[in-house]
C-alpha positions in Angstrom: 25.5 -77.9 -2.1 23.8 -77.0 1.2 21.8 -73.4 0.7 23.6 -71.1 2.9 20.5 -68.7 3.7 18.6 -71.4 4.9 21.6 -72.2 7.1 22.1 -68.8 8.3 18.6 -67.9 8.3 19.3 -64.7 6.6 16.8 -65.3 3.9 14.1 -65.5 6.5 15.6 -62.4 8.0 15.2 -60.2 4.9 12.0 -61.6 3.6 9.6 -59.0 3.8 12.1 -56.2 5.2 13.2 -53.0 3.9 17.1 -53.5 2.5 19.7 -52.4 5.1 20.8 -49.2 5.3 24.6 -48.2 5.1 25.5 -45.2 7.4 24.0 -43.7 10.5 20.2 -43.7 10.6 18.1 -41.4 9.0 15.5 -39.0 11.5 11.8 -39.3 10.4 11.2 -36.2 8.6 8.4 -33.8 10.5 7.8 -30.3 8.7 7.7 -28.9 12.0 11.2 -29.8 13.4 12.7 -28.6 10.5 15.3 -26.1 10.4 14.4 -22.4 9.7 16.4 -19.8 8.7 17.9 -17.7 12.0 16.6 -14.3 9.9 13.7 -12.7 8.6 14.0 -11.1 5.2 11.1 -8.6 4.4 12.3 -5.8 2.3 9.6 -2.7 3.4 8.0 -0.9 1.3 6.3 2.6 1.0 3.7 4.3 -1.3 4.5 7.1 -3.2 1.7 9.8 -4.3 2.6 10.5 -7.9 1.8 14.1 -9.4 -0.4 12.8 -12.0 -2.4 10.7 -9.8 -2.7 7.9 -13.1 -4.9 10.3 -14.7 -2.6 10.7 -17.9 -1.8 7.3 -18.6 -4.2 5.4 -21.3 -6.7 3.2 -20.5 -5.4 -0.5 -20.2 -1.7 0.7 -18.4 -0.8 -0.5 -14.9 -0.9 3.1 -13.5 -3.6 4.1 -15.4 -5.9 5.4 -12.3 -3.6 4.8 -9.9 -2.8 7.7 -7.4 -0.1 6.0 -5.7 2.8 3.4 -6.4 4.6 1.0 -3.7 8.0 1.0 -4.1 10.7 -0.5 -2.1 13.2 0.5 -0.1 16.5 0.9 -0.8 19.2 -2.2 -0.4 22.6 -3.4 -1.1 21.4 -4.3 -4.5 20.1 -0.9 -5.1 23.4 0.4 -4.4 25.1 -2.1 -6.7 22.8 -0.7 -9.6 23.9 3.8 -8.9 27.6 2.2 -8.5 27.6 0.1 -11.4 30.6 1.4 -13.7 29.0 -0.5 -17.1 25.3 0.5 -16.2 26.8 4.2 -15.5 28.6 4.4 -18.8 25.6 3.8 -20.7 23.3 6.1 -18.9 21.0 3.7 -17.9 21.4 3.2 -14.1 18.6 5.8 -12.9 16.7 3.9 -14.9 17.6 0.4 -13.7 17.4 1.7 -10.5 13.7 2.7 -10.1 12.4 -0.6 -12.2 14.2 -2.7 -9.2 12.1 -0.9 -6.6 8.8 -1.2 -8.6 6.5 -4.0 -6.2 4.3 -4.3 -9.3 6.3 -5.8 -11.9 3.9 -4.9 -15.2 5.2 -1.4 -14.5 7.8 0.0 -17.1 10.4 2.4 -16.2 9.9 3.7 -19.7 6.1 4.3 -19.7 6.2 6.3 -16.4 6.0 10.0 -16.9 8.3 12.3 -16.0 7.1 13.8 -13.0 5.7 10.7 -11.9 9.6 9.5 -11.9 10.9 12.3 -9.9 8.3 12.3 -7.3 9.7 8.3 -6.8 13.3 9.4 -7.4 12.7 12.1 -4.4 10.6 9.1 -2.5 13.6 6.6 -2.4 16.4 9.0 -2.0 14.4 9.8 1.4 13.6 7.0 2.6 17.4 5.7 1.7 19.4 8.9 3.0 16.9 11.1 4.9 15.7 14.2 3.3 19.2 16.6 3.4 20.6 16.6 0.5 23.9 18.6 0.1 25.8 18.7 -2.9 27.6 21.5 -5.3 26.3 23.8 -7.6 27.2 25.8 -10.7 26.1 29.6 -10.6 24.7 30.4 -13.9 25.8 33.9 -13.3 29.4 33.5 -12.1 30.2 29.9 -12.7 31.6 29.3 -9.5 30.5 26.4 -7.6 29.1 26.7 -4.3 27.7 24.1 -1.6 23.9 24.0 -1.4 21.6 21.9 0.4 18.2 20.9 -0.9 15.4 19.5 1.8 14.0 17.4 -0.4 11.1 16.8 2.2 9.7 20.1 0.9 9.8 18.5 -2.4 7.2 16.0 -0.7 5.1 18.1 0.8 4.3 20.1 -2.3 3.3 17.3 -4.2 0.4 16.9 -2.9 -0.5 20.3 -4.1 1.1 20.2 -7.1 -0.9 16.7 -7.7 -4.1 18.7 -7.3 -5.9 19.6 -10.4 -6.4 22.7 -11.8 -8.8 23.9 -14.6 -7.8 24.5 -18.3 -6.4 27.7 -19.5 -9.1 29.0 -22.4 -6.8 27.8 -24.9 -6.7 24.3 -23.7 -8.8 21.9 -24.7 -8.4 17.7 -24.4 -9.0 15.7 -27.4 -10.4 12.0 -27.7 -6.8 10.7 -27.3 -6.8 12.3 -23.6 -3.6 14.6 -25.4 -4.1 18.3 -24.7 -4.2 20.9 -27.9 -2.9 24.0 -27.5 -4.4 27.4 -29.2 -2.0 29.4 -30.2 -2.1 33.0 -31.1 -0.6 32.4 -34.6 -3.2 30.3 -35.4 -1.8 27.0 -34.5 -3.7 24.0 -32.5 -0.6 21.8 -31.2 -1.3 18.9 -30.0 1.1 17.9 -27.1 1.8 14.8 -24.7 2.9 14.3 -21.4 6.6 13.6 -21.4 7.9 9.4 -20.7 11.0 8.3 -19.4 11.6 7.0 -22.5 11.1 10.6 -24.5 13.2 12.0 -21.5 16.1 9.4 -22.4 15.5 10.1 -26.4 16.3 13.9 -25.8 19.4 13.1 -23.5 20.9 10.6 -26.6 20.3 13.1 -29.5 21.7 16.2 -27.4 24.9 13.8 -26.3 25.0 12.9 -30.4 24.9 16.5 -31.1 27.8 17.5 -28.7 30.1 14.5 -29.9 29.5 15.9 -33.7 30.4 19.6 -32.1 26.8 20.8 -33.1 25.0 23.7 -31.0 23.0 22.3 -28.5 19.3 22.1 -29.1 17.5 21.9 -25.6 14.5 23.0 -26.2 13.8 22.1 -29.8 14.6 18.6 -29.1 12.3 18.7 -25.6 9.3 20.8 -28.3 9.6 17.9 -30.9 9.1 15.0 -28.1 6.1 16.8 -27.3 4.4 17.8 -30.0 2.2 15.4 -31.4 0.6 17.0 -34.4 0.1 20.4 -35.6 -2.8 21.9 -36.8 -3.7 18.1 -37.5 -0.7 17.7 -39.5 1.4 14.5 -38.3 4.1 14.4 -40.5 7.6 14.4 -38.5 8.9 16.4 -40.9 6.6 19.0 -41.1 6.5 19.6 -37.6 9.9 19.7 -37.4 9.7 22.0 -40.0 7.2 24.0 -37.9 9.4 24.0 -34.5 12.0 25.3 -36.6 10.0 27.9 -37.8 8.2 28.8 -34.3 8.2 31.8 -33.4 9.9 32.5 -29.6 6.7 34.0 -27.9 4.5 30.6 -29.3 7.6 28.1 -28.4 7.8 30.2 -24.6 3.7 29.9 -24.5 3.3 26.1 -25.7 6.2 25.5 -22.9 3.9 27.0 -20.6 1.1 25.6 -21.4 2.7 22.4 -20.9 4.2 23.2 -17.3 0.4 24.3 -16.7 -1.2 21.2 -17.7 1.4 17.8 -16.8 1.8 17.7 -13.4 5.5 17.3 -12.4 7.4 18.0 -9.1 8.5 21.4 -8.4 12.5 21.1 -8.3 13.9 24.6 -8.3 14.7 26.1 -5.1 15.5 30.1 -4.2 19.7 30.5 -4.4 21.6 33.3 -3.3 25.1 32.6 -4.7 28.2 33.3 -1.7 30.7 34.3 -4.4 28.7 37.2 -6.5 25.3 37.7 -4.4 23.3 36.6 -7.8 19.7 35.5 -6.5 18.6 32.7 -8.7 16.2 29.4 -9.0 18.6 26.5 -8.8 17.3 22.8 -9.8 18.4 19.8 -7.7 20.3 17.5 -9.7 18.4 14.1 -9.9 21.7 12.1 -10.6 23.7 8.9 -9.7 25.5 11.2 -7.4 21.7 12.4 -6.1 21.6 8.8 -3.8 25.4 9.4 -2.2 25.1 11.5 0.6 28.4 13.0 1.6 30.2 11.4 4.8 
């Protein structure tokens, strides 16, 4: 039999080539023809001065130091997270919300202290919404509700002052744990701690537990007990539980002061003169999911 590639000469036409190609040819990729996407995608971000300027956090902690976090601005995904009906439900979507805007990602929404969170709370409701804030109030006197608006740029500005440090009342003192003990006049030393997110959401659990089981509410015994570290040197829970129990008002009112004296927090009341009874009063802004939906 004759060879029929010799014949044709399509052996010698495929020796040493590349195998054919099937379909319309292929351009010679070059990096710089390639297509690029028509948009620019840079989320911006902003620094945000936090009260305690990193001095309270131990040694070894991403903030620890730190007088200022970047955050970033608010998006569509932000919005998802405050509108989320499961995330809502649970209690966790302030929460949520502020880890999403953390740039550094070896922060923990949990770890950061309390007024630490607000100042960032305040930061990206600003930077998201502007700095009016209107929304309605309860008046502790008459418990009608009433329209107020918060500028929550004030908030800002007195940061920075509130951030300042002060010196220690007499009967302060700081141990080696960087916790501050408190002297009190029935010859106590408390040692306290600066307040976490994660204390913050403990209280919030055990006084939602307590109103399900139709127990009186315990506000300030449960905020005294997240505090306290020991008494006297006395670490046992259930002696100092004991102890709080057992406090008397005027050392509970000054170991609450001393505390407001010593963590740094942002200042959130505001002067309000009710419209319905005339009552003069300090009204708190309301750092809820509500706090980032301005009113149309």
């Amino acid at each position: 039999m004759r060879n029929n590639d010799e014949r044709s000469g399509a052996k010698k036409a495929h020796q040493g080539s590349p195998p054919l190609q099937t379909g319309p040819p292929r351009p010679p990729v070059n990096a710089a023809s390639a297509p690029s996407f028509p948009l620019d995608f840079v989320n911006p971000t902003t620094f945000v001065a936090l009260p305690s300027k990193g001095a309270l956090y131990p040694a070894g902690h991403s903030l620890s130091g730190v007088a200022e976090v970047e955050i970033r601005q608010m998006t569509a995904k932000q919005e998802d997270i405050l509108t989320s009906p499961t995330l809502l439900k649970k209690g966790v979507a302030i929460d949520r919300f502020v880890q999403s805007l953390m740039v550094d990602s070896t922060i923990n929404v949990n770890d950061l202290l309390v007024g630490d969170k607000n100042a960032i709370l305040i930061a990206a409701r600003v930077e998201g919404y502007g700095a009016q804030y209107t929304t309605a109030v309860i008046c502790p006197s008459c418990s009608e509700r009433a329209e107020y608006e918060f500028d929550l740029a004030a908030y800002q500005n007195e940061l920075e002052e509130e951030a300042s440090p002060e010196s220690l009342p007499e009967n302060i003192t700081v141990n080696d744990t960087g916790h501050y003990v408190v002297s009190l006049e029935m010859g106590w030393d408390v040692e306290i701690k600066p307040l976490t997110s994660s204390d913050e959401k403990k209280i919030a659990k055990t006084l939602e537990q307590r109103k399900k089981a139709k127990m009186v509410e315990s506000v300030i015994s449960e905020q005294l007990r997240a505090m306290i570290v020991s008494i006297s040197g006395h670490t046992d829970r259930a002696v100092i539980n004991k102890a709080i129990n057992m406090m008397p008002v005027k050392s509970s009112r000054a170991l609450r002061d001393a505390y407001s004296a010593v963590v740094p927090n942002v200042d959130l009341k505001r002067d309000f003169n009710c419209p319905h009874c005339g009552t003069d009063t300090r009204m708190e802004v309301p750092l809820s999911a509500e706090f980032f939906w301005p009113r149309q």
